[in-house]
N, C-alpha and C positions, 0 to 999 in steps of 0.2 A: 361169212359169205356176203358178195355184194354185187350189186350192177356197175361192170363196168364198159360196155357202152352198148348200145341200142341204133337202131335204124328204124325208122317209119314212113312208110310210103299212104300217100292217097287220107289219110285220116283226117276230116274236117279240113284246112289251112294248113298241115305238115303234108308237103306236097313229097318231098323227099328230105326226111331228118336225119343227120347222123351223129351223134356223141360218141364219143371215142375218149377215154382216160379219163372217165366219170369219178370223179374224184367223194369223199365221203360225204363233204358237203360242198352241195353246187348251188351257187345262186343264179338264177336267170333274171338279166336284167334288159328291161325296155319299156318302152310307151304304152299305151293302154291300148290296145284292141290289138297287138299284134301277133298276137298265137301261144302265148306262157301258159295260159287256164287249157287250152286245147292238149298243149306239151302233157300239161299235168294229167287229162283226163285219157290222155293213148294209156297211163299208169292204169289209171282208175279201172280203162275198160278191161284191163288183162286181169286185173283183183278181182272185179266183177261177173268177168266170164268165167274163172276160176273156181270163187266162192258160190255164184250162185246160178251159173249156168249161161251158156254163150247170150241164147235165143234171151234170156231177161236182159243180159247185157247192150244186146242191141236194142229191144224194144223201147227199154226204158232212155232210151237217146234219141226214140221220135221212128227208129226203124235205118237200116241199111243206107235208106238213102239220103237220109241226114249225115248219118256219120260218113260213109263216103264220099272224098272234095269232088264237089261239081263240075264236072266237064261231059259235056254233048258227047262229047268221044269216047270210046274204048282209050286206058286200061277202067275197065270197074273193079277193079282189085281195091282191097285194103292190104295193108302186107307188116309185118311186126317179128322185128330181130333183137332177142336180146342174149346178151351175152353177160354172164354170172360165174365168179370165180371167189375162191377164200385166199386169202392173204396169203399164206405158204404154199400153193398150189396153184397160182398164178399161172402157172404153163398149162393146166388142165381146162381150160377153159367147158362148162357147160354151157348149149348156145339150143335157145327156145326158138323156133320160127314159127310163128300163122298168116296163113293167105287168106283171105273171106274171099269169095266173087259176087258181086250183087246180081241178082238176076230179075226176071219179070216180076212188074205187082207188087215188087218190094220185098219177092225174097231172098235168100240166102244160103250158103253153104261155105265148109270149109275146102277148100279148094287143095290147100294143103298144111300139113303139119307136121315139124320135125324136131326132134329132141336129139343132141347127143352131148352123151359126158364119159368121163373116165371114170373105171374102180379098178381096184388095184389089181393087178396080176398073179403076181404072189409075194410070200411072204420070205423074208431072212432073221435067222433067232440068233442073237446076240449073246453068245454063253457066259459074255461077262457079266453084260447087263440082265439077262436074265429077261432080256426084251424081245418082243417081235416087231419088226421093221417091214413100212411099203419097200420092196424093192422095184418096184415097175410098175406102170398104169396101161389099161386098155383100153377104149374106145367103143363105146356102146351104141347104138343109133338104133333109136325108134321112130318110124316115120307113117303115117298116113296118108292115103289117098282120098281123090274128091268122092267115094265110093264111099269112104269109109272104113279101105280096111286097114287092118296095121301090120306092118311088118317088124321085123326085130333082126336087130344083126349084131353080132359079136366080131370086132374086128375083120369086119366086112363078110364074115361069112353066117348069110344068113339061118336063121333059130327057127326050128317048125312050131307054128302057133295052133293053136284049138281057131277054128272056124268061128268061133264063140268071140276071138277079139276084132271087132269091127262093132264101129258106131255109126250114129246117125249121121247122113251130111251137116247137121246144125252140131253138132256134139264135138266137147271136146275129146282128145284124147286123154289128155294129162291128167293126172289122179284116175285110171282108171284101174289101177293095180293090178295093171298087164305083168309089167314087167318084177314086181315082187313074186306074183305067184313064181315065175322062174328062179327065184331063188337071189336076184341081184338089187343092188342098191338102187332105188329110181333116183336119177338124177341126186344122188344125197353128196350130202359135207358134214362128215359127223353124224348126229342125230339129226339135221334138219334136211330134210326133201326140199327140190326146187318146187311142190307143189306147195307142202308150207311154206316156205319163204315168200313166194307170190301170195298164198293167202293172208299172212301180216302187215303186206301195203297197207299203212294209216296215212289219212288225209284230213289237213286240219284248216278250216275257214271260220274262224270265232268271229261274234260280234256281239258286242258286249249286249246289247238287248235281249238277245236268248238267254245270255247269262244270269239275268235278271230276273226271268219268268219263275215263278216256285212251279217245280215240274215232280210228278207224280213219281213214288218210288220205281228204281228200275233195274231189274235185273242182266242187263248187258253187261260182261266184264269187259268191253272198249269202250272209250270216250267215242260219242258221236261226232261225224265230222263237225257238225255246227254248234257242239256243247252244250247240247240241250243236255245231256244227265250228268254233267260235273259233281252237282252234287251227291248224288248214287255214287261215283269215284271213288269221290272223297272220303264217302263214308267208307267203300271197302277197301280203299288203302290202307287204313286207320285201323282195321281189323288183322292187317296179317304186319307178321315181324319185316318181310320184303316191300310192305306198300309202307311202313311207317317210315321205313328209312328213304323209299323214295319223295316222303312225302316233307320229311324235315331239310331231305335239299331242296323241293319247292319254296318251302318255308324261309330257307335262308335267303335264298333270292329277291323273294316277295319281298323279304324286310331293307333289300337295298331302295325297292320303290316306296314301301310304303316301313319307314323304321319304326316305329312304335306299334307295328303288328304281333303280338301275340299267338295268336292260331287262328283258325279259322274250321268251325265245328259245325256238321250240318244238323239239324234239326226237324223233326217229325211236326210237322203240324196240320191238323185238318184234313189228312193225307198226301201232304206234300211234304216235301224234303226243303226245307230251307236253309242256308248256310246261314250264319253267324261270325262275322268279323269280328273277335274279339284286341280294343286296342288298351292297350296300356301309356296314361298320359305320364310325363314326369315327375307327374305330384305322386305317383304309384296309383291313383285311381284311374281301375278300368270298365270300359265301355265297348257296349255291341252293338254293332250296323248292321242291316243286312245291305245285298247289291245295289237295290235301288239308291244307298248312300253313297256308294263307291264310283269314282270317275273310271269313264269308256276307256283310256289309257290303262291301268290299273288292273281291270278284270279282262281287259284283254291279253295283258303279259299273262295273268294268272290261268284263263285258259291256254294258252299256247305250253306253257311249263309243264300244267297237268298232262298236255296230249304228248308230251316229250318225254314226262316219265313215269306215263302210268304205269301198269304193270297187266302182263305181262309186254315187255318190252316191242314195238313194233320192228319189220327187218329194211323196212324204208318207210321214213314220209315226209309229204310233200305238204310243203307250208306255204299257205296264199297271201303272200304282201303280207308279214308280221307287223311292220311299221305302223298300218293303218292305227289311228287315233294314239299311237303312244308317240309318249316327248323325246324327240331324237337325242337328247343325252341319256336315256332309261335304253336304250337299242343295246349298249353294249353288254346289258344284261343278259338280253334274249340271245347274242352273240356268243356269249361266254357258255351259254346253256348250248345253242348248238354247237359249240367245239366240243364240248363235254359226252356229250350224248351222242356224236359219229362216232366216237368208239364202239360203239356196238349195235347203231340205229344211221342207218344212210340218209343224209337228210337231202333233199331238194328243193331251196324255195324261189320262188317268185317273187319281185321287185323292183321296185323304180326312184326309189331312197337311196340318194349319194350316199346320207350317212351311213344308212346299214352298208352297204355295199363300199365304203370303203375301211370297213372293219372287216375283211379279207383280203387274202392275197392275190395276184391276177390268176393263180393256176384254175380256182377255184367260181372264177365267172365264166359264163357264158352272154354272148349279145345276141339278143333277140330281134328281129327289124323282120317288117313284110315287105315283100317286093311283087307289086304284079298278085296282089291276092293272094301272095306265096307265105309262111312263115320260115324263116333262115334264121335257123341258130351255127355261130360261128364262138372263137373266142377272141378274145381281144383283139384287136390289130396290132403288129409287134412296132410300131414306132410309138403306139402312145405306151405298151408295156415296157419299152425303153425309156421313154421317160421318166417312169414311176418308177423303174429301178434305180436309175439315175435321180431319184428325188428331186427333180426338174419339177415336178406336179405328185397332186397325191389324185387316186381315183375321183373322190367327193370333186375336186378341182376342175377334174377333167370333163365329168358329168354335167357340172354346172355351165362349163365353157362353148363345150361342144360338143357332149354329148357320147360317150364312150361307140367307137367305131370295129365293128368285124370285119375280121382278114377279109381280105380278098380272096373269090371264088375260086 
């Protein structure tokens, strides 16, 4: 299952956003203040409002009226479309919408909300195979009003509900396990629900000084956005048969940056968790560092790889300018790690690095530019993706020159 494209109206600087053939990994590339961190954070608030409730979602962004782009004028809407499918089911499109309205005093409500996806209709038994077959899909829609209440329709004809499903105006609907008590898949693909899949958005902004800090042991099974408990990770990677294997392709990586890496083993001390670099020189005599020896380059790859393959695996995330402090020949590492990991983990990152950014191909960029207060994400413009097809220029080229340019409106 993945995001394959989104609309966002009114949120912070996405005045009117749309992606359409969001590809597995997407890089956003642009200037510094022009809406990327904002893109990233319409993600954050959907995880956030999902995982831990609309009402924390907005307050902790300062309140409604922060997150809603400023204008004197009516619409006060926020508004958020996304649209989520699985590779084989592509025509089935599941499609999430939320409206917020802002209202007096800085409050809020859901104005509206609508969920619809397919399950199967019925089934055909293959007396060869000895199998059962989808033969058909139908259309399910659950929607809410600004009231709160929820309706349920099966192929447009609506399903009688208990009085009992209606939420708060502040409240979501989604995860409210409406529509299991009826007996039907909520929004699912397989074993995972569109509520799970939203709640495994991971979001990764390392800097290597957090990295640094010996931090108290921690029971979180996710890496923190900012890496504060890598260590805690590490250690329970190191524990099961699925985190050791994820943990020895970190390990091979690491060793293109730093070759005489051995492992790297965290350590109980004092009550803190300290990792241990252990390196092996060529004489065979080896040697431990902790982070404070390690260059900002170095444990910043090593954070980004952990948040890439910790365990359990994320179902998107969004990575903030991976470049920062590493040496633009070490990129094509972090490169190789995200082609590796969209097979199973939707990545989207943020950037303004020719070089990373021309270790992809044009499907997979978007150009980011503000216009008028506005943020606009486009994709290439097709004369310079002619060019690059044409090997006339390579993206890095084009970047440095002038600047990679979106289609026209």
């Amino acid at each position: 299952m993945r995001l394959v494209d989104l609309r966002i109206s009114h949120y912070k600087s996405l005045s009117d956003i749309a992606l359409t053939d969001i590809q597995p990994v997407t890089v956003l590339v642009g200037c510094n203040g022009v809406g990327k961190s904002n893109m990233a954070d319409a993600l954050r608030f959907l995880r956030d409002a999902v995982v831990q409730g609309l009402d924390h979602a907005v307050s902790t962004r300062g309140g409604i009226g922060l997150i809603r782009q400023y204008s004197p004028r009516k619409p006060y809407q926020v508004s958020f479309d996304f649209g989520f499918a699985e590779e084989d089911k592509a025509a089935h499109l599941t499609r999430y919408q939320l409206t917020l309205s802002s209202l007096r005093e800085g409050n809020f409500r859901v104005e509206r909300e609508r969920c619809e996806w397919f399950v199967p209709n019925d089934y055909v038994f293959d007396g060869e195979s000895l199998e059962l077959f989808e033969s058909d899909f139908k259309a399910i829609l659950a929607e809410r009003n600004a009231e709160g209440h929820i309706t349920l329709k099966d192929a447009g004809i609506e399903l009688p509900l208990d009085s009992n499903y209606s939420v708060s105006p502040d409240t979501l609907a989604l995860g409210t396990g409406l529509i299991k008590k009826y007996g039907l898949t909520t929004a699912s693909f397989g074993s995972t629900t569109l509520h799970d899949f939203i709640r495994n958005f991971r979001f990764s902004s390392i800097y290597p000084n957090t990295l640094r800090q010996p931090a108290p042991p921690d029971t979180d099974p996710i890496l923190k956005e900012n890496g504060a408990n890598w260590a805690s990770i590490l250690r329970k990677m190191k524990q099961t048969s699925r985190g050791k294997q994820a943990w020895e392709q970190v390990r091979e990586m690491m060793q293109v940056v730093m070759p005489q890496l051995e492992d790297i083993s965290p350590v109980a001390v004092g009550g803190f968790i300290l990792p241990r670099f252990k390196v092996r020189e060529t004489s065979g005599e080896a040697h431990l560092f902790d982070p404070s020896q390690i260059s900002d380059g170095t444990l910043r790859i090593l954070g980004i790889l952990l948040a890439l393959y910790q365990t359990p695996h994320p179902s998107l995330m969004v990575i903030e300018e991976p470049e920062q402090t590493v040496n633009p020949a070490l990129l094509a590492v972090l490169a190789d790690a995200f082609r590796e990991c969209s097979e199973r983990t939707q990545l989207l990152i943020t950037s303004h690095s020719p070089h990373l950014v021309d270790l992809f191909p044009t499907e997979n960029i978007r150009v980011v530019t503000m216009q008028d207060g506005e943020t606009r994400i486009a994709k290439i413009r097709a004369s310079q993706q002619e060019a690059i097809k044409e090997h006339l220029l390579s993206l890095e080229q084009i970047m440095a020159a002038e600047g990679l340019q979106p289609e026209d409106a």
